[in-house]
C-alpha angles and dihedrals in degrees: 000000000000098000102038095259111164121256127204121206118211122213136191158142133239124174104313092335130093120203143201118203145166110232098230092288099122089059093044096052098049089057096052086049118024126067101208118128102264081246097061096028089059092039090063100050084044086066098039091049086048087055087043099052085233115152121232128212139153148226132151099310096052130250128009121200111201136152111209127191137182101233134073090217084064111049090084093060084055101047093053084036092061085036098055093042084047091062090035090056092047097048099041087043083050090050089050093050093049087039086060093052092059091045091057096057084045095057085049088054091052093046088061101043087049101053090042085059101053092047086060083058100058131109127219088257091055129079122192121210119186136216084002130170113224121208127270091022103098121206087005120123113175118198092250154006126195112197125191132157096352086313140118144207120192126216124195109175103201126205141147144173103229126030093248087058101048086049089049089049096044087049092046087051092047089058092042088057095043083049092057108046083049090060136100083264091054093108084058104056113096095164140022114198122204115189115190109204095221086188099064107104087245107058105110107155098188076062103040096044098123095035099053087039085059084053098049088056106044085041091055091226141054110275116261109244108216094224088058102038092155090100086057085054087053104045091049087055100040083054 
C-alpha cells in the first residue's frame, strides 16, 4: 500500500475452488481516504478491477474484490494478483483524489477568467455581480448576475471532474434556473445563461446527452460552450 497500511489477504476453499479475496479492505480503505462521492469511488475500481481481470462481489460490508483457481500451484499467482490490485487501487484512487484537487482550483480559475470575461463584455448601462444571491432562491448563489434597466440576465458556469458530478451539476443549475424564473424575480429574467467548462476533466457530452437537453429546456436556450464563447458575445449584445 503507499503508506505502508497493513493488508490482510483472505483465503479459502469452496467446493473445488480456491479463492483470494480482500476482505473488503480495499473498499474499506478508499472510503476512509478518498472524497469521491461512493458512486464514483466504486465505479472506478469497477473499471480497474475490469483491466485487472480481478473479480467483484458483494455482502454487508460492501464489495469484495477476489481471483479463485482450481489449482494449489496456483494460489500463490492469486494471493500476489488481489495484492497487487489492492496497491494499484490505492495508489490510482489516491491520484484521483489529488487530481480533484487540482481540478478544483482549476474550476476557481476559471471562475475567475470567466467572470473577467464577461465583464469585458458590459455596457455602461450593465453591472455585473458575481457569485450573487437573487431574491426568492434560497441557499442559491449563481456565478453571475447582469443587471440593466430593472432587468436581469442569470450565469451558471458548469464543470466537474468526473462525468456523474458535471451531470449532477448541470441538473443542480437547471433547477436553479427553473427556481428562478419561478420566483418572485421571475418577471425580471430575460435571459438565463448556462456555460459548460469543456475543459473540466468531466465534460463528456455523448455521456451527458439527456442531462444537458433538460438543461436546454429549463434554461430556455442551448449552453455556451466556453471554446466557442462567441454565442455569450451575442446574447450580451442582443440583450
Amino acid at each position: 500500500m503507499p503508506d505502508s497500511t497493513l493488508f490482510t489477504l483472505f483465503l479459502t476453499e469452496r467446493g473445488d475452488r480456491l479463492i483470494a479475496c480482500d476482505g473488503g479492505r480495499i473498499w474499506e480503505l478508499v472510503r476512509e481516504r478518498c472524497d469521491l462521492p461512493a458512486e464514483d469511488a466504486l465505479a472506478e475500481l469497477q473499471a480497474l478491477a475490469s483491466e485487472n481481470e480481478i473479480k467483484m462481489s458483494e455482502d454487508q460490508r460492501g464489495p469484495l474484490f477476489y481471483k479463485d483457481c482450481r489449482e494449489e500451484k496456483l494460489i500463490s499467482s492469486i494471493a500476489f494478483d488481489v495484492a497487487n490490485f489492492a496497491s494499484l487501487a490505492a495508489n490510482v484512487m489516491i491520484s484521483i483524489v489529488l487530481d480533484e484537487i487540482e481540478e478544483t482550483e482549476q474550476a476557481k480559475r476559471f471562475n475567475t477568467k470567466a467572470g473577467d470575461y464577461i465583464q469585458t463584455l458590459l455596457r455602461p448601462d450593465q453591472r455585473l455581480m458575481r457569485h450573487h444571491e437573487i431574491q426568492g432562491v434560497p441557499d442559491v448563489k449563481f456565478s453571475a448576475v447582469i443587471e440593466s434597466r430593472s432587468k436581469l440576465m442569470i450565469v451558471s458556469y458548469i464543470g466537474g471532474t468526473t462525468v456523474s458530478e458535471f451531470r449532477k451539476n448541470a441538473g443542480d443549475v437547471a433547477l436553479n434556473f427553473k427556481d428562478a424564473r419561478a420566483s418572485s424575480m421571475g418577471a425580471l429574467i430575460n435571459k438565463t445563461i448556462p456555460i459548460l467548462n469543456d475543459d473540466a476533466r468531466g465534460y463528456d457530452p455523448s455521456k451527458l446527452a439527456p442531462r444537458l437537453q433538460e438543461l436546454r429546456q429549463l434554461a430556455q436556450q442551448p449552453p455556451i460552450i466556453w471554446s466557442h464563447p462567441e454565442r455569450l458575445k451575442a446574447l450580451m449584445e442582443a440583450a
